[in-house]
N, C-alpha and C positions, 0 to 999 in steps of 0.2 A: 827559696833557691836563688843562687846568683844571676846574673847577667852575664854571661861573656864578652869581652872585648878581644880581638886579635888584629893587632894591625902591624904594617909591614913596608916600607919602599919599593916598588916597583914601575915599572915605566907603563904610561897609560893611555899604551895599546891593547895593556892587558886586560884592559874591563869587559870584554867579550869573554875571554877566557874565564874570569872572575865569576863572571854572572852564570859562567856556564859549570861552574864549582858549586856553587851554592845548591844549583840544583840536585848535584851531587852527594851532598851534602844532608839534603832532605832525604835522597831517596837512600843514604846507607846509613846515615847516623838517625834519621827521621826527626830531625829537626830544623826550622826552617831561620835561616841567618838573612840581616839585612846589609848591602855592601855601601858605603861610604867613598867619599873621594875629596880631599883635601890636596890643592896646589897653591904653592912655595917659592914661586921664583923657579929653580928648575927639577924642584923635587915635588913628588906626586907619594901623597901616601895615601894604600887604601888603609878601611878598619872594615870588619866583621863584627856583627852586634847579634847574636844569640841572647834570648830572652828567658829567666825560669830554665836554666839546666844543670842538669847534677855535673857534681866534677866526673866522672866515670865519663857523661858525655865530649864534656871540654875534652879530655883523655883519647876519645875517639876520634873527634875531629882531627884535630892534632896528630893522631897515629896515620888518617888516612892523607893530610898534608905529608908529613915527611913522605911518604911515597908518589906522588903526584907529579908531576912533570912539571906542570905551573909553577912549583916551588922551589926548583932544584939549586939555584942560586939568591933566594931568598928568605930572609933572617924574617920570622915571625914572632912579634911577641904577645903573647897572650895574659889577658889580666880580668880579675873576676872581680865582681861589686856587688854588694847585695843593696836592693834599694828601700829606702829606711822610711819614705815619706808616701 
């Protein structure tokens, strides 16, 4: 199965909110995601890294992102990798 990747710009004061996603995350899609944080000069990107999920999952996450308030001006991309080694 793949890995999910989903990463996004946001500003970061959001990582309280973020971490309080993930748990969210576990407890409705039941799967548990790791949160990242990359800065840039003045841009902050996080990523989400789910491990082993079916696309159906990716699918849910993502279904319960679009309705989420932490998201409402923020462009998510998501990308899947399956690992070969």
């Amino acid at each position: 199965m793949p890995d999910a990747f989903i990463w996004y710009h946001a500003d970061e004061k959001l990582e309280p909110a973020l971490t309080e996603w993930l748990a969210e995350v576990k407890e409705k899609a039941d799967v548990q995601g790791k949160l990242y944080l990359r800065k840039e000069g003045d841009k902050t990107t996080f990523m989400e890294s789910y491990s082993d999920v079916t696309s159906s999952t990716i699918k849910r996450i993502e279904k319960l992102a679009a309705t989420h308030p932490t998201f409402e001006a923020i462009e998510r991309r998501c990308e899947s990798f399956i690992r070969i080694d």
